[in-house]
MIDREN-965799 format. One record per residue (C-alpha): residue number from 1; residue in three letters; y, z, x. Coordinates in steps of 0.02 Angstrom, whole numbers. Example, Ala and Ser with C-alpha at 12.3 -4.5 7.8 and 13.67 -1.06 7.14 Angstrom:
   num   residu    north       up     east
     1      ALA     -225      390      615
     2      SER      -53      357      684
//
This chain:
   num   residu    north       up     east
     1      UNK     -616    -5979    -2161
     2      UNK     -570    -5908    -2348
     3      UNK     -601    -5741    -2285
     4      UNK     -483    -5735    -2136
     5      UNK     -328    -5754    -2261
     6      UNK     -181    -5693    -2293
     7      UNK     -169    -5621    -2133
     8      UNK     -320    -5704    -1997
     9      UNK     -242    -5568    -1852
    10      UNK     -292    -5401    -1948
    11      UNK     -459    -5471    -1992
    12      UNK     -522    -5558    -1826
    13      UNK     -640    -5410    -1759
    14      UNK     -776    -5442    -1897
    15      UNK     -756    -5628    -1885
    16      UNK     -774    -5664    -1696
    17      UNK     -927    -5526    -1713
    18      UNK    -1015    -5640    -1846
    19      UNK     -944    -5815    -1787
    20      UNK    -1026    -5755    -1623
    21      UNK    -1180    -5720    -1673
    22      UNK    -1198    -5864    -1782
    23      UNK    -1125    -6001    -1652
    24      UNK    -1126    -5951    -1488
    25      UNK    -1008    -5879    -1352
    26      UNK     -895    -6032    -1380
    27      UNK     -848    -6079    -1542
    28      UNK     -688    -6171    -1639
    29      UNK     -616    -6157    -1790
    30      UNK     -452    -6191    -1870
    31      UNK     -335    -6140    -2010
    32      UNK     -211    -6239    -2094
    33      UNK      -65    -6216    -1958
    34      UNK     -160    -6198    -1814
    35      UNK     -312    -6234    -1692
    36      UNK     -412    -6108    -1608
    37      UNK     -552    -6090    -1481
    38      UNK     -640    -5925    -1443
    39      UNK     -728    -5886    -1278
    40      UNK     -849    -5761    -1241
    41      UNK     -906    -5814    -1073
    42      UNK     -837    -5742     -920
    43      UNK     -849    -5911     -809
    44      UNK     -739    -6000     -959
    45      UNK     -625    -5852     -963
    46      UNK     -608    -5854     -753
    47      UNK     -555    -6057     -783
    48      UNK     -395    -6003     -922
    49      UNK     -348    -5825     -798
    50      UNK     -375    -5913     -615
    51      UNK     -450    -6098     -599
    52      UNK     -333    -6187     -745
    53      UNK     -204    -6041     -769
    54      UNK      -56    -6183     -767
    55      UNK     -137    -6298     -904
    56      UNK      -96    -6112     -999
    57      UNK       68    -6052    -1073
    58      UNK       57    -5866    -1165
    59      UNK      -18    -5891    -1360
    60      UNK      107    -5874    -1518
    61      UNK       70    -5685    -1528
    62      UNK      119    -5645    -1342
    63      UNK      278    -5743    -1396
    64      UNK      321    -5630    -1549
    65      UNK      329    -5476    -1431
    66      UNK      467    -5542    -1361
    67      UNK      560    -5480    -1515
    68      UNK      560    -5314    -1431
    69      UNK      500    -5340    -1246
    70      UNK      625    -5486    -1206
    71      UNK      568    -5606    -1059
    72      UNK      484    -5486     -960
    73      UNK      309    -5471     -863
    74      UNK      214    -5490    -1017
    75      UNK      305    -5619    -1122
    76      UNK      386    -5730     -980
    77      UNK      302    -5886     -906
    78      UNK      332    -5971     -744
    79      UNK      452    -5982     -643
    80      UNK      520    -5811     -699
    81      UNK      350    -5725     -712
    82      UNK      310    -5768     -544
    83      UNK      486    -5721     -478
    84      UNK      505    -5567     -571
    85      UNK      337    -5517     -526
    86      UNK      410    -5493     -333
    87      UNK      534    -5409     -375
    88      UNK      431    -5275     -499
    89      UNK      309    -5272     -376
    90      UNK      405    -5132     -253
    91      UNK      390    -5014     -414
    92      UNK      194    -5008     -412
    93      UNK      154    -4990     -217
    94      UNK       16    -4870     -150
    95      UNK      170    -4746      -93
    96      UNK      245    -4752     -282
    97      UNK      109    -4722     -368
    98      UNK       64    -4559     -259
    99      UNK      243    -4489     -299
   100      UNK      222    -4545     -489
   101      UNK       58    -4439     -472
   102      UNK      144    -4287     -447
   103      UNK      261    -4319     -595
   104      UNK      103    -4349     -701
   105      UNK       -2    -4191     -631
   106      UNK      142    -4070     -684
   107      UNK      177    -4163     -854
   108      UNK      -10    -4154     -896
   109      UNK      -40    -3973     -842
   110      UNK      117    -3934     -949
   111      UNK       46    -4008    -1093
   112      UNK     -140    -3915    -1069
   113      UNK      -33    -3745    -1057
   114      UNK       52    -3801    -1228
   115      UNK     -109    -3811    -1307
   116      UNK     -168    -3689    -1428
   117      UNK     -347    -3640    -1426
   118      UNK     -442    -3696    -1594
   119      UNK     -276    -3764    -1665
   120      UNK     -308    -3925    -1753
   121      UNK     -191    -4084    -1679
   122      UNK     -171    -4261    -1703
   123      UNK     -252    -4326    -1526
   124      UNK     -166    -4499    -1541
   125      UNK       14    -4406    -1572
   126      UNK       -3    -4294    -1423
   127      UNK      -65    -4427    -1296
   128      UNK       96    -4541    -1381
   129      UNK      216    -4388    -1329
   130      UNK      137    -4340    -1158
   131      UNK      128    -4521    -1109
   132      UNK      304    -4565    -1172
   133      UNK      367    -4402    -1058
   134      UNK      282    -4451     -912
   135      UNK      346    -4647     -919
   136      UNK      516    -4607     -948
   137      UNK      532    -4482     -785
   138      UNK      418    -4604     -693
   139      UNK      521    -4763     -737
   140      UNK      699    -4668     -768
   141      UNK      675    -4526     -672
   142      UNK      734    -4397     -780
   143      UNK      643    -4346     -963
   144      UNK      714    -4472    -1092
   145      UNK      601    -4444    -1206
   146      UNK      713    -4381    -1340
   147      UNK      709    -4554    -1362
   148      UNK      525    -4541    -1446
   149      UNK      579    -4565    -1634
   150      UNK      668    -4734    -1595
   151      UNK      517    -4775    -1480
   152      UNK      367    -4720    -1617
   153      UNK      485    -4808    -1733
   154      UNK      497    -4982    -1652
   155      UNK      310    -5009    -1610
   156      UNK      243    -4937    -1767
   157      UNK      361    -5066    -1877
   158      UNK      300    -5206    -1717
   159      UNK      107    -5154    -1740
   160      UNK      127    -5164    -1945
   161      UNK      222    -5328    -1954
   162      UNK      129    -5406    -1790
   163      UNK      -31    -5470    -1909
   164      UNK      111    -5562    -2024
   165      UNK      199    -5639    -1885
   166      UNK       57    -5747    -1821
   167      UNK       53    -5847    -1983
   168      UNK      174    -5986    -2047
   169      UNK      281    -5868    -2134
   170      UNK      315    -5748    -1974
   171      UNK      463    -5820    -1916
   172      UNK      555    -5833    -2074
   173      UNK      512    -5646    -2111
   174      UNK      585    -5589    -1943
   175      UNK      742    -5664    -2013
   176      UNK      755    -5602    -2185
   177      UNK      831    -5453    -2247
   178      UNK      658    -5339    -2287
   179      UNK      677    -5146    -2264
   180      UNK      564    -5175    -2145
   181      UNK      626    -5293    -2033
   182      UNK      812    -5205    -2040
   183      UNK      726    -5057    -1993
   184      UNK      652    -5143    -1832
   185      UNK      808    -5228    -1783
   186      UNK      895    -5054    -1783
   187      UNK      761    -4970    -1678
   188      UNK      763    -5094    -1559
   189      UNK      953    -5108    -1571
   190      UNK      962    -4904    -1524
   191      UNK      823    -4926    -1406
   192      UNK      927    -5068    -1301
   193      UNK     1067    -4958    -1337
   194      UNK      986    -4808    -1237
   195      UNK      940    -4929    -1071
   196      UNK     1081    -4983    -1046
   197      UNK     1161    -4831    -1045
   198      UNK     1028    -4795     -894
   199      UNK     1044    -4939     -818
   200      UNK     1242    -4895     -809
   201      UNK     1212    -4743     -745
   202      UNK     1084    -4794     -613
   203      UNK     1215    -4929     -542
   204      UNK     1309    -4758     -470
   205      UNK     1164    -4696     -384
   206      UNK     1025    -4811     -377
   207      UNK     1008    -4799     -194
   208      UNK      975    -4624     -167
   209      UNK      832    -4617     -321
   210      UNK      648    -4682     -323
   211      UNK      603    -4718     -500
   212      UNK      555    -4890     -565
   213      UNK      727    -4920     -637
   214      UNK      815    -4869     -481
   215      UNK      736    -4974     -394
   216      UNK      741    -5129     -488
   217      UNK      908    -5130     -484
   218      UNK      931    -5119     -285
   219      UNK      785    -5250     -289
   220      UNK      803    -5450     -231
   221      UNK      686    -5583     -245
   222      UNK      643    -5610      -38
   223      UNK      591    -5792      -73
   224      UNK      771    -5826     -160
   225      UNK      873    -5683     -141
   226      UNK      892    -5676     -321
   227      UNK      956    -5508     -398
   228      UNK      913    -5492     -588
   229      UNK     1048    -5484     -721
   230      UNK     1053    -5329     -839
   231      UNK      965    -5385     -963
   232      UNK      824    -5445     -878
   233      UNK      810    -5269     -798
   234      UNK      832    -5218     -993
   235      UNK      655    -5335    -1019
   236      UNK      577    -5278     -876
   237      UNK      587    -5092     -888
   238      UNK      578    -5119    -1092
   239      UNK      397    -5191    -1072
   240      UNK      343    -5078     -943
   241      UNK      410    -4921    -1043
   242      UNK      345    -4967    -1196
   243      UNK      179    -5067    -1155
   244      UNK      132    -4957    -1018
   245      UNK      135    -4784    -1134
   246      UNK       63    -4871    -1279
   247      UNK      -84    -4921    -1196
   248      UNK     -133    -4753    -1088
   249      UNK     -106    -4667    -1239
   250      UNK     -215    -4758    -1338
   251      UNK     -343    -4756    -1212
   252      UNK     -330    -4560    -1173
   253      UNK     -365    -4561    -1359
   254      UNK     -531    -4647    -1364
   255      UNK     -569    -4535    -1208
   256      UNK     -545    -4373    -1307
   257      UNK     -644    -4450    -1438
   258      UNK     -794    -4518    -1348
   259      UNK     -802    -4330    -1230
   260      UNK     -785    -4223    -1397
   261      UNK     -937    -4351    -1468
   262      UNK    -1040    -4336    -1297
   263      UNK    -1050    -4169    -1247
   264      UNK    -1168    -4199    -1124
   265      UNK    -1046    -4315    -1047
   266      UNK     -895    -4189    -1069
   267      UNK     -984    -4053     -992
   268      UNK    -1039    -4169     -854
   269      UNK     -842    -4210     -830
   270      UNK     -791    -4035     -834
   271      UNK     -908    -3997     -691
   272      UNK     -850    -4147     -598
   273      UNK     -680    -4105     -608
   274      UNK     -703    -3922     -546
   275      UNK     -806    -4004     -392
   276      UNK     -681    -4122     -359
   277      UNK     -807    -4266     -394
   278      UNK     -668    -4418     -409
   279      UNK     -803    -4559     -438
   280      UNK     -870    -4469     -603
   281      UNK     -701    -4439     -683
   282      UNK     -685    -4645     -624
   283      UNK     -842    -4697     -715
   284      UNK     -793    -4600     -861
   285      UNK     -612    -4705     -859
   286      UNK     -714    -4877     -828
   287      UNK     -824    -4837    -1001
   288      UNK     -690    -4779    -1092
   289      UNK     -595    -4938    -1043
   290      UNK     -747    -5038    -1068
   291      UNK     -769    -5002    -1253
   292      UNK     -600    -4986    -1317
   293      UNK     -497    -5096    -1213
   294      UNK     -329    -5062    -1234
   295      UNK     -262    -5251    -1232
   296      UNK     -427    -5304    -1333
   297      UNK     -385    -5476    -1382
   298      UNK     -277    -5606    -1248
   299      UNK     -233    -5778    -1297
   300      UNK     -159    -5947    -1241
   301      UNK      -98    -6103    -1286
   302      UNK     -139    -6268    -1207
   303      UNK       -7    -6374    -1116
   304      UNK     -123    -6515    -1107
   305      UNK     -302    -6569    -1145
   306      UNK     -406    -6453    -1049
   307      UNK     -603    -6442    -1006
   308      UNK     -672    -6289     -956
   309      UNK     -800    -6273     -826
   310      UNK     -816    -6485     -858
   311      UNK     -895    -6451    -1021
   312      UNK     -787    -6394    -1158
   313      UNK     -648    -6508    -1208
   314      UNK     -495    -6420    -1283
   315      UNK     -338    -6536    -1366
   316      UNK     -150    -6501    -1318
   317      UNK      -80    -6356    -1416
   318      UNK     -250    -6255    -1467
   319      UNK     -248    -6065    -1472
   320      UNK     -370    -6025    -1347
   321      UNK     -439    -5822    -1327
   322      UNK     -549    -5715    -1287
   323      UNK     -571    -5519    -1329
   324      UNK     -626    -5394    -1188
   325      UNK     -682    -5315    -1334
   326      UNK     -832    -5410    -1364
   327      UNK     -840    -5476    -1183
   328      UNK     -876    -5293    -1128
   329      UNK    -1009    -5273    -1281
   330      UNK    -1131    -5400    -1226
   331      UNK    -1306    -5346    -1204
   332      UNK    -1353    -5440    -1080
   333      UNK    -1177    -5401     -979
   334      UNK    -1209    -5211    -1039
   335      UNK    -1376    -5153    -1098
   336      UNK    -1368    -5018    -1261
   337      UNK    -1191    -5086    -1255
   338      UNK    -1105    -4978    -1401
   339      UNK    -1169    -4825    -1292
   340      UNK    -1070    -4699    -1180
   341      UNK    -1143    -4696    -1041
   342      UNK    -1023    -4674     -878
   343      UNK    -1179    -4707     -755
   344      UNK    -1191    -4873     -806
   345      UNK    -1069    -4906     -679
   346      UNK    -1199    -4827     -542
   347      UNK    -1294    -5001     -553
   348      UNK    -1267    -5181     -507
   349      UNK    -1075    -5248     -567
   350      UNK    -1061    -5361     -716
   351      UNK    -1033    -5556     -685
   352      UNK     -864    -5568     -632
   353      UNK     -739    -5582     -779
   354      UNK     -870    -5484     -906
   355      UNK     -768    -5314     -896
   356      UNK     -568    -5370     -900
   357      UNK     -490    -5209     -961
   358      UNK     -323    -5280     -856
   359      UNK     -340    -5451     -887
   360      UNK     -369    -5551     -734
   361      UNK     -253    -5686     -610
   362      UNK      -81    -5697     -569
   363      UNK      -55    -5621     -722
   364      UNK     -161    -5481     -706
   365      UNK      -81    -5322     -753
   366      UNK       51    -5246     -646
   367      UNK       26    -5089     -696
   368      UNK     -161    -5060     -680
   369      UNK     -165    -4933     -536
   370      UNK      -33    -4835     -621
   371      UNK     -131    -4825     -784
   372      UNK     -283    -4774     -719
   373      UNK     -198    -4642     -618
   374      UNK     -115    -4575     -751
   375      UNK     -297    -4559     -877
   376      UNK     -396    -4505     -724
   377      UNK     -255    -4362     -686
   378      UNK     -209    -4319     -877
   379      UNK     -397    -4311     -916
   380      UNK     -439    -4175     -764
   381      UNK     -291    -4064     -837
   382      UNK     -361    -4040    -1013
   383      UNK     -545    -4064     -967
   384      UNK     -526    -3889     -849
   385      UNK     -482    -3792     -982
   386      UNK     -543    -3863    -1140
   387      UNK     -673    -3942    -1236
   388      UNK     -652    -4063    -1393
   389      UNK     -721    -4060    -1567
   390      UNK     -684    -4197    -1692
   391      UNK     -645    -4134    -1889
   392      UNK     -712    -4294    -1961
   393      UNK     -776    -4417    -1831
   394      UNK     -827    -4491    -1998
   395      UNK     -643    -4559    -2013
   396      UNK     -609    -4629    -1851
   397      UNK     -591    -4816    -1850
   398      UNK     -481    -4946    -1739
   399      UNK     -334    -5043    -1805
   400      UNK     -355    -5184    -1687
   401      UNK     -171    -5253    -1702
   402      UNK      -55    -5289    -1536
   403      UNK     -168    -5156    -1440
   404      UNK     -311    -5063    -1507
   405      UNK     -262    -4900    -1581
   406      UNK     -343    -4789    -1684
   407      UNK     -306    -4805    -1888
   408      UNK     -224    -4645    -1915
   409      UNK     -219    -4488    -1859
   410      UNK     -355    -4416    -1748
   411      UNK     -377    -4244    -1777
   412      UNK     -457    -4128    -1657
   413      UNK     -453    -3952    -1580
   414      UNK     -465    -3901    -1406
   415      UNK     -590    -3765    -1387
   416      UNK     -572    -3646    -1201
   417      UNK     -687    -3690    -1074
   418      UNK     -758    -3536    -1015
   419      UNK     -769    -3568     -816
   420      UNK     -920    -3531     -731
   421      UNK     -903    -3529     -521
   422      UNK    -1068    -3566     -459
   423      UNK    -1114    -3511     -283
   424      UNK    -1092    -3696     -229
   425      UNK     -917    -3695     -262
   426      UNK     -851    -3515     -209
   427      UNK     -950    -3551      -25
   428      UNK     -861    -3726      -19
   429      UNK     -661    -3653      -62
   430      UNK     -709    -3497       48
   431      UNK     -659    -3483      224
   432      UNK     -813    -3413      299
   433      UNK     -930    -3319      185
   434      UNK     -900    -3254       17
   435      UNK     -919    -3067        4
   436      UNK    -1068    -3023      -99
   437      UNK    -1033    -2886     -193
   438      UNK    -1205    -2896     -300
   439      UNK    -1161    -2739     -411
   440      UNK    -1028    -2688     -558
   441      UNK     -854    -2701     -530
   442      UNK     -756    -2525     -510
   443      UNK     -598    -2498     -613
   444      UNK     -493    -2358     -599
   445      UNK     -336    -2297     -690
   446      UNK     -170    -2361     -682
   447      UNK      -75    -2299     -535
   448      UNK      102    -2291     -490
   449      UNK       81    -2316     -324
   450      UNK       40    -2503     -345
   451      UNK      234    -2551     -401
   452      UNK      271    -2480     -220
   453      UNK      139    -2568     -140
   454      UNK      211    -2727     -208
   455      UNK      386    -2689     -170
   456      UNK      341    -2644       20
   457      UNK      225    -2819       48
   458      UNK      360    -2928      -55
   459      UNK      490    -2870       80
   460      UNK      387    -2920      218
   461      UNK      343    -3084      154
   462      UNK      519    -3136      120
   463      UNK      553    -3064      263
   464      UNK      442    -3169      381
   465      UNK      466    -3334      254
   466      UNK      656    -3324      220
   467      UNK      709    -3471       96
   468      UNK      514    -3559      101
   469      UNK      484    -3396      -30
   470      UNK      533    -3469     -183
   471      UNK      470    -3340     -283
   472      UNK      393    -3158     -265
   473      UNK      294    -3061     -401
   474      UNK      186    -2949     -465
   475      UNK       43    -2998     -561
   476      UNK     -126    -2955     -616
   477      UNK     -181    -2791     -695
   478      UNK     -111    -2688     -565
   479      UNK       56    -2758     -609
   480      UNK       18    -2700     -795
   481      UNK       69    -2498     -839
   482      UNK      -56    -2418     -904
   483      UNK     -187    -2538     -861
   484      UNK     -364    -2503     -805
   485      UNK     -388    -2632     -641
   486      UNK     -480    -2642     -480
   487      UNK     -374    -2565     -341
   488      UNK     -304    -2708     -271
   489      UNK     -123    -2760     -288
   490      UNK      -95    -2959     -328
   491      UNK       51    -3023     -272
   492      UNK      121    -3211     -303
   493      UNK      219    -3323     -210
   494      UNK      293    -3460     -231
   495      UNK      316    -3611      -77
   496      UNK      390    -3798     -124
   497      UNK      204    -3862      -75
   498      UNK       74    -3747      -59
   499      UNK      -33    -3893        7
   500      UNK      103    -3915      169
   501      UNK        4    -3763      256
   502      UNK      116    -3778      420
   503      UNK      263    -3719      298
   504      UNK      209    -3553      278
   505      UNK       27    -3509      335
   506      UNK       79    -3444      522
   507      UNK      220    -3352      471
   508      UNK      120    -3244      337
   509      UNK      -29    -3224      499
   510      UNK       98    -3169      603
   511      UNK      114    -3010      492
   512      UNK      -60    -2997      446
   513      UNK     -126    -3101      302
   514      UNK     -282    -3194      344
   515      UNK     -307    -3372      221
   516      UNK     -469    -3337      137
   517      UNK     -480    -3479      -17
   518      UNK     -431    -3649      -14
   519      UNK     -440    -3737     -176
   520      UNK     -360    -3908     -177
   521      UNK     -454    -3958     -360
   522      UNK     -348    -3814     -418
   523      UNK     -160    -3825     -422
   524      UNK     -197    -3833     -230
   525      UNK     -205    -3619     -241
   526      UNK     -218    -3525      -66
   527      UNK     -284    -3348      -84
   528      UNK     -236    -3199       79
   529      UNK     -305    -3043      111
   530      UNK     -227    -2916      223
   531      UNK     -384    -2803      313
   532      UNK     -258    -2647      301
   533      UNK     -193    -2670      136
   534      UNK     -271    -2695      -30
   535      UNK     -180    -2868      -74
   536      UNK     -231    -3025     -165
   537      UNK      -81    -3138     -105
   538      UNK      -84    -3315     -218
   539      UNK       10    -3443     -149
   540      UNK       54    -3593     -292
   541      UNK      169    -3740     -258
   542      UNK      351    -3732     -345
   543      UNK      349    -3766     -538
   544      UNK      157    -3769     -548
   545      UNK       88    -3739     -723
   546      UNK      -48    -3583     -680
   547      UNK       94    -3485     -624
   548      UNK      227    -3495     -760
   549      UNK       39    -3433     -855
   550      UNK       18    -3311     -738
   551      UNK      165    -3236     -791
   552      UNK      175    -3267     -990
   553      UNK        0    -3153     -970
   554      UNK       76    -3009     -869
   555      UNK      225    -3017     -990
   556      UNK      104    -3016    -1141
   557      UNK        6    -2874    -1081
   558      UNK      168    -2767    -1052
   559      UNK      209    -2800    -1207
   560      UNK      100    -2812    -1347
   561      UNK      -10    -2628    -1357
   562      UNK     -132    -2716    -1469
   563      UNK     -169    -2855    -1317
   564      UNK     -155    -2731    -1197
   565      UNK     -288    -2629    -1280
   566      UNK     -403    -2777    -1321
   567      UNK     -413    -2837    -1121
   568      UNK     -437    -2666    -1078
   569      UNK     -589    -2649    -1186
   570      UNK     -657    -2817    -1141
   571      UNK     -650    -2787     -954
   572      UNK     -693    -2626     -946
   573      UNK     -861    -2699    -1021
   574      UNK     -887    -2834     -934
   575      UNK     -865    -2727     -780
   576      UNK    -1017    -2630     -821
   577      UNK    -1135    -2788     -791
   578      UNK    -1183    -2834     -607
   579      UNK    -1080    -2997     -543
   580      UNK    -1152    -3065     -368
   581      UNK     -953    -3113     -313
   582      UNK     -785    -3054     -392
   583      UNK     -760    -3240     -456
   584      UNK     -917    -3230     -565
   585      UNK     -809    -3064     -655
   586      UNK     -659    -3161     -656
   587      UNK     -740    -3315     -737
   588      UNK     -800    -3203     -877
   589      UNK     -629    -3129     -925
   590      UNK     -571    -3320     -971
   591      UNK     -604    -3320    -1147
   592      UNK     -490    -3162    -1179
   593      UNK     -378    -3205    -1066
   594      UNK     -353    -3391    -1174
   595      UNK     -332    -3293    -1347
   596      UNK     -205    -3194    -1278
   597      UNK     -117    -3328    -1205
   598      UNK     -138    -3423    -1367
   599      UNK      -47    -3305    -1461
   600      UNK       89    -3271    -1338
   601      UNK      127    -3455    -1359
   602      UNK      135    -3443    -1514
   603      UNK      251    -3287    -1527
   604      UNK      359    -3380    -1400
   605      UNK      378    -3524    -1520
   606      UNK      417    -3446    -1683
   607      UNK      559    -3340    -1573
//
């Protein structure tokens, strides 16, 4: 046991591995404060999560969270779990999670367009920031994150003290006056600070909003009628806030990792997304999940003398735990275990209670549909337009302490996709068949007659959509003075929901356009032709991402000569090859198109 001290917490990985493989799937073992059996077998772990769950209070390190979580979800024990569970409940429903989607889809695509091509980042730092964003709109329903230095602040004292606090002396240094610890109390002191400042101002207007918080406080229990007090909303909203961003960070970081270390995988994904092939991108989150499990270690504490399965005999007051960790690297659970390998999931399912990335029982996470939402949707965004490369895989290793982050930063760069539209897809988002143009693509010179050409069909489209046109404009080379382009004018608009066709499609027939793409896998785009004009009409839905990029392009062109010049020269030869459809052309001009973009971002920024 020698090697386990100071601190057993920080050292427990290695241990349980060797212990394991030494012993057996159950083994005990104490220190000199406390008892401790670990389980590795799914039918013992099923009789602590479902069969004995009551003979089970949470374990001391569950316990210490409450330092910063308070009595909520995580932390609490029965009757307020089960009570508060109800009312929390509401928050997480099928219909919630669809609007939280959108919330998530726009944050994510956001981030992607922030992105710099080839710029080095800390992955773990990003997916912190973009997951911070997204839970405070989602829960809040506005963008608190300015709140991310007292956030980052609190958990990263939490994660380095949380190892300490599990041993005899934890108590008495949460009490004491370390740097440290006064550090923590003030984070946690501001963080309180900012919640209940929401919570004050969702008591005006609670009613008319839809985000978590908003609704927990027009929530009652229906078994009791009971309405929680401030401060338990404070707990509740504290634990899903912070616990829920923590852990879809971390695992959005592993994901990154494991794609930009499997690029057969990645490139797999990247297909999968652009076919709209949901169960792949699934898999992928189920292996991800499976080797780095967010929550990797969960413990109790006996109430009484307990015997599992009527063969293992545990005294009042043990530690008892088991790590999803190892659970989901068993070999004969998961053969070639440390492997990637998202088709795994294509065969039979593991025993039940082998692959707990969520836990399992009453107490089974709340927010599990919501997390894998959120990595499944977040992962589709940047996997679209970029591929990963580690610097220094070398250098990547876990800190397994409350969750299982990485230890340090994780520094990677996002390298442009280029797309390739096979004939599969452009048949399946056509309406009717793809023109086959099977020859090079003719560019002629700028001319002014396009401007007017856009003027004339932006008049008749406001015209026959009134207030449903959001926005009008001009894009594409055409839109570009000077330009070379093919001879057809493309013209955005912008509708609340491009996907709500009944909103806007008959008007624009009525005057001519025909609908001649349908791509719901991307930003849900709608492309119109007129047969008497020469018009590319894109139809995106209000605030999406592709056409605030749309736009940052046309503006770069206009204004940088040196750009200008450069896309010239690269479509003018890529136009000289032979392309079997138009999108093939397109597809080709993405690289370009990315470097540009990349440096009008950057312009933007230092301005």
């Amino acid at each position: 046991m020698r090697r386990l001290l100071p601190v057993p917490f920080a050292r427990f990985p290695v241990f349980l591995r060797d212990i394991t493989a030494q012993y057996g799937n159950v083994v005990a073992f104490a220190l000199p404060w406390r008892s401790y059996v670990f389980i590795n077998e799914p039918a013992l772990v099923k009789e602590i999560l479902v069969t004995q769950q009551h003979a089970f209070s949470k374990s001391l390190g569950t316990r210490v969270l409450r330092l910063l979580l308070g009595q909520g979800l995580l932390t609490s024990e029965d009757p307020l779990h089960r009570q508060m569970r109800r009312i929390v409940q509401p928050a997480f429903h099928r219909e919630r999670i669809a609007e939280y989607a959108a919330i998530m889809e726009r944050d994510a695509l956001d981030f992607a367009d922030t992105l710099k091509a080839g710029e080095t980042f800390d992955a773990h730092a990003a997916m912190r920031a973009l997951t911070l964003r997204i839970a405070t709109e989602t829960l809040f329903g506005s963008d608190e994150s300015y709140s991310a230095h007292f956030v980052g602040d609190a958990l990263r004292l939490m994660m380095g003290e949380f190892p300490w606090m599990l041993t005899p002396i934890g108590s008495l240094r949460s009490r004491l006056p370390f740097r440290k610890t006064r550090r923590f109390w003030k984070a946690r002191a501001t963080l309180d600070s900012i919640i209940f400042d929401l919570i004050a101002r969702r008591q005006k207007d609670a009613i008319a909003r839809t985000d978590a918080l908003s609704l927990l406080l027009n929530a009652r229990d229906a078994e009791a009628g009971h309405r929680p007090s401030d401060e338990q909303i404070r707990d509740e909203i504290m634990t899903l806030f912070i616990a829920g961003h923590e852990t879809t960070a971390n695992a959005l970081t592993w994901a990154l990792v494991l794609l930009a270390q499997n690029p057969e995988v990645d490139e797999r994904a990247a297909t999968a997304v652009r076919d709209g092939d949901r169960e792949y991108v699934t898999r992928i989150v189920k292996e991800v999940l499976r080797l780095y499990p967010p929550a990797w270690i969960i413990g109790r504490e006996t109430l009484r003398g307990v015997t599992l399965n009527g063969v293992v005999a545990i005294p009042a007051g043990t530690t008892v735990f088991f790590a999803p960790m190892m659970l989901h690297r068993r070999r004969d659970f998961f053969p070639d275990p440390d492997r990637f390998d998202p088709d795994r999931w294509l065969g039979p399912e593991p025993p039940q209670f082998a692959y707990v990335p969520f836990g399992g029982g009453a107490r089974r996470c709340i927010g599990e549909d919501f997390a894998l939402t959120e990595i499944a949707i977040v992962l589709k965004a940047l996997l679209l337009r970029f591929r990963f490369e580690l610097l220094d895989a070398a250098t990547i290793r876990t800190a397994p302490l409350v969750t299982l982050r990485p230890a340090g930063p994780v520094s990677i760069k996002g390298i442009v996709r280029s797309k390739v539209s096979t004939e599969e897809q452009i048949r399946a988002v056509t309406i009717g068949e793809p023109a086959v143009i099977d020859d090079r693509i003719k560019l002629v010179e700028y001319d002014p007659e396009w401007p007017r050409t856009f003027e004339r069909e932006a008049a008749r489209i406001r015209g026959v959509l009134g207030y449903r046109a959001l926005r009008v404009e001009h894009t594409g080379s055409t839109a570009v003075p000077g330009l070379v382009a093919k001879p057809i004018v493309d013209v955005l608009l912008e509708v609340r929901d491009s996907s709500d066709e009944a909103q806007y499609v008959p008007a624009l027939e009525s005057t001519g356009y025909v609908l001649h793409v349908r791509e719901p896998n991307w930003h849900q785009h709608r492309l119109f032709k007129r047969p008497d004009v020469e018009i590319n009409l894109h139809v995106f839905s209000r605030a999406c991402a592709e056409v605030q990029r749309m736009l940052l392009f046309r503006d770069r062109l206009r204004a940088d000569p040196g750009d200008h010049e450069l896309y010239a020269r690269s479509k003018q030869a890529l136009a000289q090859r032979r392309w079997k459809y138009v999108q093939n052309y397109a597809d080709a001009k993405g690289q370009v198109i990315e470097a540009i973009l990349a440096r009008a971002r950057t312009d933007s920024v230092q301005r």
